[in-house]
C-alpha positions as CSV (number, residue, x, y, z in Angstrom):
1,X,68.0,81.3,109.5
2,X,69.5,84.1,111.8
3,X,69.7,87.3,109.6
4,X,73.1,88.6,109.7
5,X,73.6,92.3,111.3
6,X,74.2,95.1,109.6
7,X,78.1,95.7,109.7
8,X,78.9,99.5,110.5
9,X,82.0,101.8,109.9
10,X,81.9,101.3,114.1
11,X,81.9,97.2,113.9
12,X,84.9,98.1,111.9
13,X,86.8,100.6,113.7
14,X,86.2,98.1,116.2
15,X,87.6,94.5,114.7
16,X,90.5,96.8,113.4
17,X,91.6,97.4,117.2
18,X,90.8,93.9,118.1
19,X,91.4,91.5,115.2
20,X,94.3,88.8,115.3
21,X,97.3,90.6,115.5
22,X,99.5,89.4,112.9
23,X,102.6,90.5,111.3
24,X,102.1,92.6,107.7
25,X,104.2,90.5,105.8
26,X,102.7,87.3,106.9
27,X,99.6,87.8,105.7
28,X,101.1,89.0,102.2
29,X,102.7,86.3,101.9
30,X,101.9,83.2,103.6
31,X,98.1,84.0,104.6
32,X,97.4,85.1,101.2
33,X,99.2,82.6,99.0
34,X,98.5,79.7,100.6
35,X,94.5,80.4,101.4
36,X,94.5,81.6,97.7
37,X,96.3,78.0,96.6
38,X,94.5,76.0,98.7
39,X,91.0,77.2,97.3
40,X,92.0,77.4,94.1
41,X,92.3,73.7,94.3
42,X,89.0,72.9,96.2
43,X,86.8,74.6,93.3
44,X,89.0,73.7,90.2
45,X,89.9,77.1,88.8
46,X,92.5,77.2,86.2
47,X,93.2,80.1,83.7
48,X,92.7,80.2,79.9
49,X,95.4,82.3,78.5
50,X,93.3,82.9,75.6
51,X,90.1,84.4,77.5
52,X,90.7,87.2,79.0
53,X,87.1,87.4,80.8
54,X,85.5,83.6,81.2
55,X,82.0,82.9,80.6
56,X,81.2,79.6,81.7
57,X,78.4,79.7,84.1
58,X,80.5,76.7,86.6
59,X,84.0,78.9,86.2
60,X,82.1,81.9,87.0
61,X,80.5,80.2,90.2
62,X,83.7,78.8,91.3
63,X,85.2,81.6,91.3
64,X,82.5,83.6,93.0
65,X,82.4,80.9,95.7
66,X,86.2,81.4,96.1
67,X,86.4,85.0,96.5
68,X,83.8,85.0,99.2
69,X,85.5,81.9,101.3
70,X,88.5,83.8,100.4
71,X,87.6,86.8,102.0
72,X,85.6,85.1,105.0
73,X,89.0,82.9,105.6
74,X,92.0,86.2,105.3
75,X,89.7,88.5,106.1
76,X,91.7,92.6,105.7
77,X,94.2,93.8,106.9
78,X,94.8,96.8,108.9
79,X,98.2,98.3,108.7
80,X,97.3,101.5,111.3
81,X,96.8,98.7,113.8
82,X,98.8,95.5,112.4
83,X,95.8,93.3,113.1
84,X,92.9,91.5,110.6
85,X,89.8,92.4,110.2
86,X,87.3,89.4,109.6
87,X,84.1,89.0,107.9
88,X,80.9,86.3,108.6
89,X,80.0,84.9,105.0
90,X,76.6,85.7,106.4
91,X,77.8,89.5,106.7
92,X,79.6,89.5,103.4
93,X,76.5,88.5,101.5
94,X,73.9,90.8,103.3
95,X,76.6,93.6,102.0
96,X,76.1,92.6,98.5
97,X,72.7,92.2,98.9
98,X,72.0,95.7,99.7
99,X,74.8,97.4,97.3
100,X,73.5,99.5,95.1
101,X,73.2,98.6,91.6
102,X,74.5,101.9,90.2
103,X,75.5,105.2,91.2
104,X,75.4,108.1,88.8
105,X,79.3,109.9,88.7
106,X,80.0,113.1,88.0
107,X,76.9,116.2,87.5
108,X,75.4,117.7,84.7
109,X,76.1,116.8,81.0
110,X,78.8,114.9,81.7
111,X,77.8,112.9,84.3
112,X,77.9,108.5,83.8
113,X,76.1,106.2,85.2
114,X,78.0,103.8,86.8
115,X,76.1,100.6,86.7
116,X,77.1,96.9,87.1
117,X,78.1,94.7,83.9
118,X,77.9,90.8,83.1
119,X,80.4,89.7,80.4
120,X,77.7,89.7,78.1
121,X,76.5,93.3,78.4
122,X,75.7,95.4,75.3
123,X,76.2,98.8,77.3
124,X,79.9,100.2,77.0
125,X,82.1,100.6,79.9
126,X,82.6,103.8,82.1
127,X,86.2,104.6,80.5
128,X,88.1,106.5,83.0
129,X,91.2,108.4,82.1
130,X,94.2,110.1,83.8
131,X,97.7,109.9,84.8
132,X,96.3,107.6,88.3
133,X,98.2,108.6,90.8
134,X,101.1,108.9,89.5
135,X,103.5,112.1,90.2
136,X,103.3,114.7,88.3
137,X,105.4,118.6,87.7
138,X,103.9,121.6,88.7
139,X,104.5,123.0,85.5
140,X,102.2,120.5,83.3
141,X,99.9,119.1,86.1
142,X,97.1,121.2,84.7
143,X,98.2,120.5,80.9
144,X,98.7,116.5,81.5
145,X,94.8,116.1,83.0
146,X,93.9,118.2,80.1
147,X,94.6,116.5,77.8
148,X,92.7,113.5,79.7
149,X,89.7,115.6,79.7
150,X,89.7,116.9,76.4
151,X,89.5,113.5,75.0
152,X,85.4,112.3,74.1
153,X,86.4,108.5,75.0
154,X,87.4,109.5,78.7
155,X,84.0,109.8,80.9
156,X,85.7,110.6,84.5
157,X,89.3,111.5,85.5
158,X,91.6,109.3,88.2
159,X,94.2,112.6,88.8
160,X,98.0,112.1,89.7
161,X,99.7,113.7,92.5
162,X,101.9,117.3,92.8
163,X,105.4,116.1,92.8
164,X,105.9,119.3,94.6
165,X,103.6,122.4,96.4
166,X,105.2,125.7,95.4
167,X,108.7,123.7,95.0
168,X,108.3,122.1,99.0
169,X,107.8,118.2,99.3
170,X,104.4,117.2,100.2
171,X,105.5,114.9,102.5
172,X,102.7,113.3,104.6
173,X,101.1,114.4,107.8
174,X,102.2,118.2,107.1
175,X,100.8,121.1,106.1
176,X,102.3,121.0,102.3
177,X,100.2,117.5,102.0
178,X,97.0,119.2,102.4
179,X,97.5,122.1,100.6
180,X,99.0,119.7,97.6
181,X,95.9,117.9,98.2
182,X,93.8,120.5,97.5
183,X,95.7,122.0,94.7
184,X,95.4,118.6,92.7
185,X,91.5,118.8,93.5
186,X,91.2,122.8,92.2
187,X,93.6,122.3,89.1
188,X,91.6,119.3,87.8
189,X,88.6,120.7,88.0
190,X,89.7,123.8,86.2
191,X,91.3,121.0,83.4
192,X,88.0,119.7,83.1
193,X,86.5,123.8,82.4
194,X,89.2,124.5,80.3
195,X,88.3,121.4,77.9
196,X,84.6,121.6,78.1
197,X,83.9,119.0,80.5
198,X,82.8,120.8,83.4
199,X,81.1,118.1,85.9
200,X,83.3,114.9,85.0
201,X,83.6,112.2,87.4
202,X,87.0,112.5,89.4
């Protein structure tokens, strides 16, 4: 057996400028759909309503199995470039083989560690808290991830976005958008200070 090579950010770049040009909405939805149908079928998944995470070993398989043909067969799509970017099963799996198992999030006291979960786990789940990209004033940006913060449950922060930069749109590719950018970055950190959880995630 030929072990598969290491994929790098350059293969990437690469198949991104390269792949099968294809139309966006085509892959959404034809590409997609139908590959998602079709393998659906082939390894007999079908959805209990009244489990919300399955734990039989074959359904669990299945749908492992499926992902990965799944992502093999559609591959990703690049809309800078409008073309897909495939994936050799062989490649796919030597990137899960090496993923790390965990990764610790945040520093200091309130730092997680982020670690993967079976269904059957007794550890609690990294609960991660925040107004996730959605817009938010000026006027209570530092207030609304606060209040996030301030709350013992939440163990890292997923910020919204400055609906305006000292009242100008931060419309991409200008300067506002970068200094929006980093205003969001500054005024959640100083919402973490302000409720004593200097070092969260975010």
């Amino acid at each position: 057996m030929t072990l598969a090579k290491r994929v790098t950010v350059f293969d990437i770049y690469d198949r991104a400028k390269t792949g099968e040009k294809m139309e966006e909405s085509v892959w959404d939805y034809q590409v997609i759909p139908q590959t998602a149908s079709k393998l659906k079928k082939k390894y007999n998944i079908k959805m209990d309503k009244s489990t919300i995470i399955p734990t039989d070993q074959e359904l669990i398989d299945n749908l492992f199995q499926a992902g990965l043909e799944m992502l093999v067969t559609c591959g990703v799509y690049c809309i800078d470039t409008g073309r897909v970017i495939k994936y050799t099963k062989e490649e796919v799996l030597d990137a899960i083989s090496h993923a790390p198992s965990s990764v610790i999030y945040g520093e200091g006291n309130n730092a997680v560690n982020l670690a993967c979960r079976s269904y059957d786990d007794k550890r609690p789940p990294i609960i991660q808290g925040g107004p996730t990209g959605a817009p938010c004033s000026e006027e209570h940006f530092l207030n609304i991830h606060q209040s996030y913060a301030q709350e013992p449950l939440v163990d890292t922060i997923v910020d919204g976005v400055l609906q305006t930069i000292q009242g100008h749109d931060p419309q991409p590719g200008t300067p506002w958008e970068i200094a929006a950018v980093k205003s969001e970055a500054i005024m959640v950190r100083a919402a973490q200070d302000r409720a004593g959880r200097s070092g969260m995630g975010l």
